[in-house]
Structure formats: C-alpha cells, structure tokens
C-alpha positions, 0 to 999 in steps of 0.5 A: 807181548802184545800179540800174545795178550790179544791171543788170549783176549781173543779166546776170551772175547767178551769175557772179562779176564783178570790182568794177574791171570794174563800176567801169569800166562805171559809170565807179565807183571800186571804193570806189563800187561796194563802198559801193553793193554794201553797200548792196544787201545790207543792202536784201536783195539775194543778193549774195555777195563772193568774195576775188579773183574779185568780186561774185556774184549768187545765181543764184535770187535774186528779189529785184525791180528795173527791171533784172530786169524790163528785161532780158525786155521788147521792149515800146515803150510798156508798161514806158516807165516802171517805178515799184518799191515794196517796200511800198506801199498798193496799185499800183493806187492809186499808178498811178491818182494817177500818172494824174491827174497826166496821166502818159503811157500805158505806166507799169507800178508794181510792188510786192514786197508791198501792204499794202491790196490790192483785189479787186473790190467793194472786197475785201482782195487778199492781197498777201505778200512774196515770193510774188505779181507785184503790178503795174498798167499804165496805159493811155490807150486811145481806147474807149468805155465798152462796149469798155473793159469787153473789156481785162479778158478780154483782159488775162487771156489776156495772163496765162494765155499768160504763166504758160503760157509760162514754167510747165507749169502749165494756165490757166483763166478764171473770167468774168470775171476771175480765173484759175483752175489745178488747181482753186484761183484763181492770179490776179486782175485788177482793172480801174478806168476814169475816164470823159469824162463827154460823149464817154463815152471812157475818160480812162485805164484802170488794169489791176491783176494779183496773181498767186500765185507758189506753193502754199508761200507762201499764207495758211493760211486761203486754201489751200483757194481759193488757189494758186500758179502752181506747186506747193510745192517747184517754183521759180517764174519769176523776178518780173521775167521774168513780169511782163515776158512779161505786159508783152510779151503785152499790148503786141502784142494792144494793137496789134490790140485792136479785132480782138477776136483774144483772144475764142475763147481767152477762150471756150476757157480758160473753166471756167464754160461749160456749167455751171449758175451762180446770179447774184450781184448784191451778194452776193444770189442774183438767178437760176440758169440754164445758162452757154452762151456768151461774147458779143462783148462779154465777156458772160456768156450765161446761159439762165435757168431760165424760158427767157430768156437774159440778157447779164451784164457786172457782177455774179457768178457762183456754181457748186456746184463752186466755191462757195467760191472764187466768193464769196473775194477773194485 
C-alpha cells in the first residue's frame, strides 16, 4: 500500500491531495492511508499534512521508489522487475544472486547507498547516500564471448545520452568504461558475465552503473578525480528519472545491438584518442604508444613506440593529463 500511495504522490508532487481521495483510489479507509503515510515519513519520505487540503509531497524531493522510476520508463523488458534497496552490499552482487536463480532478463536492482561497491579489478566504488544512481540490469543476451565485451561501450553511451539529456552537462568517455565531465570522472561501469563454457555463449550479463549526482556530495579525498553530474548549487535530476532515461536508452540500442550503430558515438565522446597512453597491465606499466583508434570490437588501437600497433581489450590505460584519475576507482 505504500508504494501505491507514493505512486500517487508522485504524480502529484508538490500538490496537496486529500487523504478520502487516496483512500478512494486504493479502496483505503483514510485511517489506512494516514497510518501508511506515517509510515513513509518515518522512512524519510518529504511528505507534509496540510489541515484541510491533504498530503503533499515536496516538490524536490528524491528520495528513491519503484513509483519514481516508473512513472519515466516506456521499456517492455528492462525495468519488468525493479528490486529497491536502501542499503545493500552491492546491486551487482544482489543482481548476480538474482541471476543464478534463473530469474528473467530486464531485473534492474537499485540501491540508495551501497556499502562494498566495486569498480573493476575488485576496487571500492564510493557509494554515499543521497548522492549517486547505483543500479545493475540483468541481461540475458545470446553473444558470445567476443560480442559481450562490446555492451560495456554501448552502455556507456546509453549514460552519457541520458546524463546529456536531462543536464547541460557535456559527457566524455575514458575506454573503456568510465565517463568523464569537466575534467573529473562522473560515472563507472562495471560489466561481469557468466559463460557457457562449450557454446562459449554468455548465460547472463550483469550491467553495473554508479553515477555521481553532484560536486557537493563527493568525498573530500576524491574531489580531485571525482565529480557529479552537476556543479555545487545546481539541482540534479531526480534519481528515479535518470535511471529511468538510461533504462530507456539502453532498451532501444538492444533491440539493434549487433548493428553496432553506438561505435562512431563511443569513437566521438572519446577523450583518449590522439593521445599518448602507457599500458597498464595489473598495475605495471608494460608499453606507451599513441592511442589512434576505437576498432570494431571496442579495442583500443595503440601504436606503440617501435611502430607495432596493438588491439587492447582488458587492461588500463594511463595518460599524463589524467594520471591521477586513471589509476582512482570511485
């Protein structure tokens, strides 16, 4: 019943709706729907009661629920199932139990604050309250090995067109998973797949986003890599609308992934083209060489200084201008 009320709040936010119209909607007494209301507003929720007009719902509040997600989403399979946490371990890991479980394609877990987040090669991922989209999508795509490693460059155009689209903020891509605005990283993705070991066709495929909201809410020690999606003082978009717009957008290139139509954006948002990098290979420096080009299978082309050009599909990248962020997981 709760999530029904806040359902219609929702649709109602900042306007004052009367507790006998909810209890008519619901089929509630409005004894029910004051008890549920109370309820709400001792889990956090900026409901207000105004004597002889009703319940109101703050109009910036952003504070997580299915509703919020679902009154944004026109997807038929992403989002069928939305799992909400206030805290968990991590959505990935509650997705990937979700998953051994055989539960279908299209679960997307949410979490308004993640207390053993991860970045790849097992890094922390920063995950505070109140200030970052932490979310995994199950996908039970029929690629193999080779293709699977392509949804983490589209997925992260999927981002960047949704960031894009609700903000005035300009996305760039770091290869090959991180996003990357006014010079600080904003969002990382992290893709783990489980493998038929004869068909060598991917069982399922979790997709984990962690996307800083705003400058104000990152960790002192990070602020110098880190930022949000908007600067201090500026309202983000509401949680429930962005992940709803990445759901969307990831939905409809889906539908057309093996035309590969997200490779020239993945190319253009790139801020590693043209650039020297040294490879990283567990940490170790193991060549430098020019970064030329994104090929077809999301590779980074790097000609190396001897004049041999390698593929690179795992692995790191470091560039002078942005040392420091390379080699930090937030």
């Amino acid at each position: 019943m709760k999530e029904d009320i806040l359902k219609i709040l929702e649709a109602h936010k900042g306007e004052s709706i009367s507790g006998s119209e909810i209890g008519r909607q619901l089929g509630m007494t409005r004894a029910a729907v004051w008890k549920s209301i109370k309820a709400l507003q001792e889990e956090g929720f900026a409901i207000t009661a105004v004597t002889n007009r009703g319940y109101r719902l703050a109009p910036d509040a952003d504070i997580l629920s299915e509703a919020g997600i679902r009154q944004y989403l026109h997807t038929k399979v992403l989002g069928n199932r939305i799992d909400l946490y206030r805290v968990t371990d991590s959505t990935n890991i509650r997705a990937k139990a979700a998953a051994q479980e055989h539960v279908s394609a299209g679960l997307c877990v949410v979490a308004q604050e993640q207390t053993a987040g991860r970045g790849r090669f097992g890094r922390s991922f920063a995950s505070p309250q109140k200030n970052g989209v932490y979310m995994s999508v199950l996908l039970r795509p029929e690629l193999d090995i080779e293709q699977s490693a392509l949804i983490t460059a589209a997925v992260s155009v999927c981002v960047a067109q949704a960031v894009e689209a609700l903000t005035e903020c300009t996305v760039q891509i770091k290869w090959v998973n991180d996003l990357f605005a006014r010079g600080k990283k904003i969002c990382g993705i992290l893709t783990e797949a489980a493998i038929e070991f004869e068909s060598r066709k991917t069982d399922y495929v979790i997709v984990g986003i962690g996307v800083n909201l705003s400058d104000a809410g990152i960790p002192p020690e990070l602020k110098n890599v880190a930022g949000g999606i908007v600067p201090a003082g500026v309202i983000p978009p509401a949680r429930g609308r962005l992940i709803a717009e990445i759901l969307n957008r990831m939905e409809q290139m889906l539908d057309d992934f093996s035309a590969k139509k997200f490779l020239p954006e993945y190319r253009r948002r790139s801020n590693v083209l043209g650039q020297r990098v040294t490879i990283l290979r567990n940490g170790i420096p193991s060549g430098t060489g020019l970064a030329v080009d994104i090929d077809e299978q999301a590779r980074l082309v790097v000609r190396l200084g001897n004049g041999e050009t390698e593929h690179l599909n795992s692995g790191e990248i470091s560039c002078k201008t942005m040392e420091k962020i390379s080699k930090t997981s937030i």
